[in-house]
ROMAR-270005 format. One line per 8 residues: number of its first residue (from 1); their letters; for each residue y, x, z of N, C-alpha, C. Coordinates in pm, whole numbers, plus 50000, padded with zeros to 5 digits. Atoms other than C-alpha are relative to their C-alpha. Layout:
<atoms>
NUM = A = Y/X/Z/Y/X/Z/Y/X/Z; ...
</atoms>
This chain:
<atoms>
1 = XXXXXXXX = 50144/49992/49992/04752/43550/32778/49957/50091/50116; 50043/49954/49907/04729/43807/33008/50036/49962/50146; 49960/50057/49878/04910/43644/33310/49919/49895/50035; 50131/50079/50012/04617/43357/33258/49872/50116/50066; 50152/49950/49967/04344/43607/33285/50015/50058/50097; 49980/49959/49865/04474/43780/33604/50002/49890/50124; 50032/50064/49946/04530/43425/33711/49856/49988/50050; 50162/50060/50014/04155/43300/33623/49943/50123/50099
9 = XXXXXXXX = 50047/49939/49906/04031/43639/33806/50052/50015/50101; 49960/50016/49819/04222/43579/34141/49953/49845/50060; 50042/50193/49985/04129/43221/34105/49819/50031/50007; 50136/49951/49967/03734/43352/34086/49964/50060/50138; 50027/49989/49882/03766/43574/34387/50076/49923/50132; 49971/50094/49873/03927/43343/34612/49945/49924/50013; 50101/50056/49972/03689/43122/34534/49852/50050/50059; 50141/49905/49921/03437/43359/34648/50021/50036/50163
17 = XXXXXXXX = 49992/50009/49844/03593/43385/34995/49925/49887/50059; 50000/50131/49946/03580/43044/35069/49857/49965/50039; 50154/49985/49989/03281/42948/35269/49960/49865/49996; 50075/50140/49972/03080/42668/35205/50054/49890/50097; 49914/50099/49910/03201/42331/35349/49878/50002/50115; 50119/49999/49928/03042/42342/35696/49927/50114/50069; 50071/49855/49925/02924/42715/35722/50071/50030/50085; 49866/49950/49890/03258/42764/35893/49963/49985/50165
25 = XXXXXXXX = 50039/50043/49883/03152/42539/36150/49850/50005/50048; 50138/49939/49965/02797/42668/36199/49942/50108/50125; 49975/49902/49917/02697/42722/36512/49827/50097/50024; 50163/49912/50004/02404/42976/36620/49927/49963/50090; 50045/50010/49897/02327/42802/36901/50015/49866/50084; 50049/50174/49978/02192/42456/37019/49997/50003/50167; 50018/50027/49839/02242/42302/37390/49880/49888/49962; 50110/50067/49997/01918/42185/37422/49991/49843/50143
33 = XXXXXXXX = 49932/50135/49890/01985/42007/37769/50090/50076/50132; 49885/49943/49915/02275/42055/38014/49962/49890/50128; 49977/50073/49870/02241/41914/38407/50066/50069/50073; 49917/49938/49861/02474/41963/38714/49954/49942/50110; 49976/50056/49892/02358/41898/39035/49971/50090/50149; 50001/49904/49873/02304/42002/39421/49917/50117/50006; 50103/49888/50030/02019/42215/39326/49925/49926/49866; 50099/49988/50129/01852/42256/39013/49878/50075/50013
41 = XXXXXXXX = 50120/49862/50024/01506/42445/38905/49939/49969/49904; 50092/50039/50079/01223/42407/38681/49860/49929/49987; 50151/50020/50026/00914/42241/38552/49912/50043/49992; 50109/49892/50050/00614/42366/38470/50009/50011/49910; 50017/49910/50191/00675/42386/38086/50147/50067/50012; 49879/49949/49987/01019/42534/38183/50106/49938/50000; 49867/50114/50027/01278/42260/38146/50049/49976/50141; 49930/50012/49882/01538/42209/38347/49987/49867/50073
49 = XXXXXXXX = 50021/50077/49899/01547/41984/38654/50076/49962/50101; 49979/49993/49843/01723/41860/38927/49935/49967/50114; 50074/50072/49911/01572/41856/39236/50108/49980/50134; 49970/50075/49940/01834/41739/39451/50119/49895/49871; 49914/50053/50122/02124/41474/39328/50081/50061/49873; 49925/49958/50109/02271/41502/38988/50128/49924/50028; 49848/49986/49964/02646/41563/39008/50049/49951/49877; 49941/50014/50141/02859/41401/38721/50140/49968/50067
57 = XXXXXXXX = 49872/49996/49932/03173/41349/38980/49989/50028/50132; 49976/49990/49871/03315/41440/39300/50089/49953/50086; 49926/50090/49931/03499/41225/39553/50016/50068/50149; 49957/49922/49918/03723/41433/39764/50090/49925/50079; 49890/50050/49919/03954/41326/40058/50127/50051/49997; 49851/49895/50049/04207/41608/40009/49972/50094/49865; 50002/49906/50062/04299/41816/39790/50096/50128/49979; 50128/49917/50050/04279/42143/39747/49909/49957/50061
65 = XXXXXXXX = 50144/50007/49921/03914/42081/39803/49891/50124/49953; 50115/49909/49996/03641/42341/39839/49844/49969/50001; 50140/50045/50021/03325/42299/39702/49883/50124/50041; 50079/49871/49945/03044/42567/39882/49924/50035/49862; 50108/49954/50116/02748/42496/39628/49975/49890/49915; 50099/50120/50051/02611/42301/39368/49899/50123/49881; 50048/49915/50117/02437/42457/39037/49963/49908/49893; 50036/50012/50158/02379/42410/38683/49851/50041/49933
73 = XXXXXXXX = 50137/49986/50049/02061/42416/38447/50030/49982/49834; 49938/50049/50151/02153/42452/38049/49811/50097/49895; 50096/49999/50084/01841/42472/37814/50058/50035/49873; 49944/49971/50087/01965/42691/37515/49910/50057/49892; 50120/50011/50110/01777/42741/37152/50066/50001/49890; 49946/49930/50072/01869/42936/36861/49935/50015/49884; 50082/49968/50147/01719/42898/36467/49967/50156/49972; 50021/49914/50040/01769/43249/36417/50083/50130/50090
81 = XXXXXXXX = 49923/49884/49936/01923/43489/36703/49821/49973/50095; 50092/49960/49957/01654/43658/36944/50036/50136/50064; 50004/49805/49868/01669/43936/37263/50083/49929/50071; 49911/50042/49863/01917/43956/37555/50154/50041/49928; 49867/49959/50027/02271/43906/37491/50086/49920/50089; 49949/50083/49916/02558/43802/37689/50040/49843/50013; 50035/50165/49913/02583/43458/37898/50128/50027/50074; 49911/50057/49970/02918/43292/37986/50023/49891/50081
89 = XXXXXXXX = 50025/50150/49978/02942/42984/38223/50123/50009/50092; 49887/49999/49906/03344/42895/38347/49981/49828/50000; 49929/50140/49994/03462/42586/38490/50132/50024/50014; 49885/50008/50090/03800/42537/38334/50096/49853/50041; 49947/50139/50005/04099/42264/38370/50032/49980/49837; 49950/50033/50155/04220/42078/38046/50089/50094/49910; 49919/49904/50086/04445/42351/37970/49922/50158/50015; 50060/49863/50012/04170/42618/37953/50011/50091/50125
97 = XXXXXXXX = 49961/49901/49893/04302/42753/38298/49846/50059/50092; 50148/49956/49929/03968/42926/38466/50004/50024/50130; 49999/49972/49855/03882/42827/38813/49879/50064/50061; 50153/49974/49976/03513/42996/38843/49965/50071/49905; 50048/49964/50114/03346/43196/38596/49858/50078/50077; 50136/49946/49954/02967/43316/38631/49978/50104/49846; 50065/49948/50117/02882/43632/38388/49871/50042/50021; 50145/49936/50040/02549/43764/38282/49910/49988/49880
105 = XXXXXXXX = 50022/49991/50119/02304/43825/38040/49856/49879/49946; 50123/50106/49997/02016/43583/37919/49930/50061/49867; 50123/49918/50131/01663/43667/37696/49985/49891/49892; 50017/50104/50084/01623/43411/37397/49859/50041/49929; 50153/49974/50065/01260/43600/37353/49964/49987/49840; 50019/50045/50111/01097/43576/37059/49977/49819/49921; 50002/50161/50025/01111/43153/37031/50121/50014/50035; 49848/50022/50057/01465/43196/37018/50022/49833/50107
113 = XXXXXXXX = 50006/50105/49890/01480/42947/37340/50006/50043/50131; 49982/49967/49841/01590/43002/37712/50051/49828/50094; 49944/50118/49870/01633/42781/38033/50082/50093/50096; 49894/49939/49932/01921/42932/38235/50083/49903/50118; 49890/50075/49829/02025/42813/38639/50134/50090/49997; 49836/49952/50008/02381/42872/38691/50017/49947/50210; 49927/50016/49832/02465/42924/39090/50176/49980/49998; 49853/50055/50008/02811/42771/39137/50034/50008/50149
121 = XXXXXXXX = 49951/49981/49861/02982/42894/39495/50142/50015/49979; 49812/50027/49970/03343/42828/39647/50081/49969/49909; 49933/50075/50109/03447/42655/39372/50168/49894/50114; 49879/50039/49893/03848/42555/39493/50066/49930/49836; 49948/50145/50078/03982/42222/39295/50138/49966/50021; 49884/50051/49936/04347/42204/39315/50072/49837/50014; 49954/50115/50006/04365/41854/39238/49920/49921/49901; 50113/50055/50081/04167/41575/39131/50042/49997/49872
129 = XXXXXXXX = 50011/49995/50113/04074/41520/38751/49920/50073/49946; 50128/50017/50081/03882/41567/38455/50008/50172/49979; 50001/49847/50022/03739/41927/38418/49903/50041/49904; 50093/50017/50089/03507/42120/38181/49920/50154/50083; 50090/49883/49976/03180/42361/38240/49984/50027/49840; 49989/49938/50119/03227/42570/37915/49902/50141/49973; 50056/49865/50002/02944/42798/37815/50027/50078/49883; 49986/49861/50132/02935/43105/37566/49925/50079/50048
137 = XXXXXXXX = 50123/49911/50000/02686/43319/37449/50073/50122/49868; 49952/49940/50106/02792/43617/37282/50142/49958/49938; 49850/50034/50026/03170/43511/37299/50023/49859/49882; 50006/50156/50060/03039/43201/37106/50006/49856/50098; 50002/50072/49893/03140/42878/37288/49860/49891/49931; 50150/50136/50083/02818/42676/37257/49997/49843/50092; 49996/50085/49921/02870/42416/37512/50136/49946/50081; 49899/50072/49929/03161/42191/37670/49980/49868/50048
145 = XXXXXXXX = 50013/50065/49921/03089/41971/37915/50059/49918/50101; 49835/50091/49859/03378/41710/38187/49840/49974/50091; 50044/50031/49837/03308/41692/38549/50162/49944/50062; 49852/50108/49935/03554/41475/38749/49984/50020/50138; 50005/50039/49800/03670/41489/39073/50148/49888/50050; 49964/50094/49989/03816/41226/39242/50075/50014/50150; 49936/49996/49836/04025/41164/39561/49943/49836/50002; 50041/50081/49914/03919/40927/39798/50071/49903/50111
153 = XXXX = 49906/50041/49892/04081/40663/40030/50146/49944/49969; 49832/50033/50001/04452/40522/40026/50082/50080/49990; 49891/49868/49989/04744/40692/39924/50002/50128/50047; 50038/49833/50004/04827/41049/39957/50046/50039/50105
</atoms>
């Protein structure tokens, strides 16, 4: 009887760990809208924009290739976080390896909502294929994104 009731109360608090199906994966923080291109900026109600071409691949002749500039525009929006906390934005190969990283901090004001440009310089591509712009806010990854680059032309 008593090896039961020590059961039944370890069997109670372990069930009390356990979090809700779902809370686990709960994130704090919504990509509202993500663009890449030669230049970005804003609207007048604040939303992001490109105002030159939008970038979704790149078609290189060699590689390594060196990219000078382009930039990013990520529209981010939060149920219940609010103020300035840190802002993450790498571009990454498939195995997480980090070729770029931009830090700083961003305001989510009181509407718990920001628009955030991302300047992207000397970006160096060792070889074409599929890549990711991975943001994080507060060491939370809230965003993952593929960009492709491509070689160009006949054989190598």
């Amino acid at each position: 009887m008593r090896v039961l009731s020590v059961l039944v109360v370890l069997g109670v608090l372990l069930a009390g760990l356990r979090a809700e199906p779902g809370e686990a994966r709960k994130k704090s923080f919504k990509v509202v809208s993500f663009i890449t291109a030669e230049e970005v900026g804003f609207d007048r109600a604040g939303r992001c924009v490109a105002k030159k071409r939008v970038l979704k691949a790149w078609r290189m002749k060699d590689y390594p290739a060196k990219i000078e500039h382009f930039e990013s525009c990520v529209t981010l929006s939060s149920p219940d976080k609010r103020g300035r906390m840190d802002f993450n934005a790498s571009i990454v190969a498939t195995d997480d390896t980090t070729l770029l990283e931009v830090d700083g901090r961003i305001d989510l004001g009181s509407q718990g909502r920001v628009s955030q440009q991302i300047a992207w310089d000397d970006l160096e591509v060792l070889q074409a294929g599929k890549y990711f712009i991975v943001l994080t806010v507060d060491e939370e990854e809230v965003g993952r994104f593929p960009i492709y680059f491509e070689k160009t032309g006949r054989g190598r």
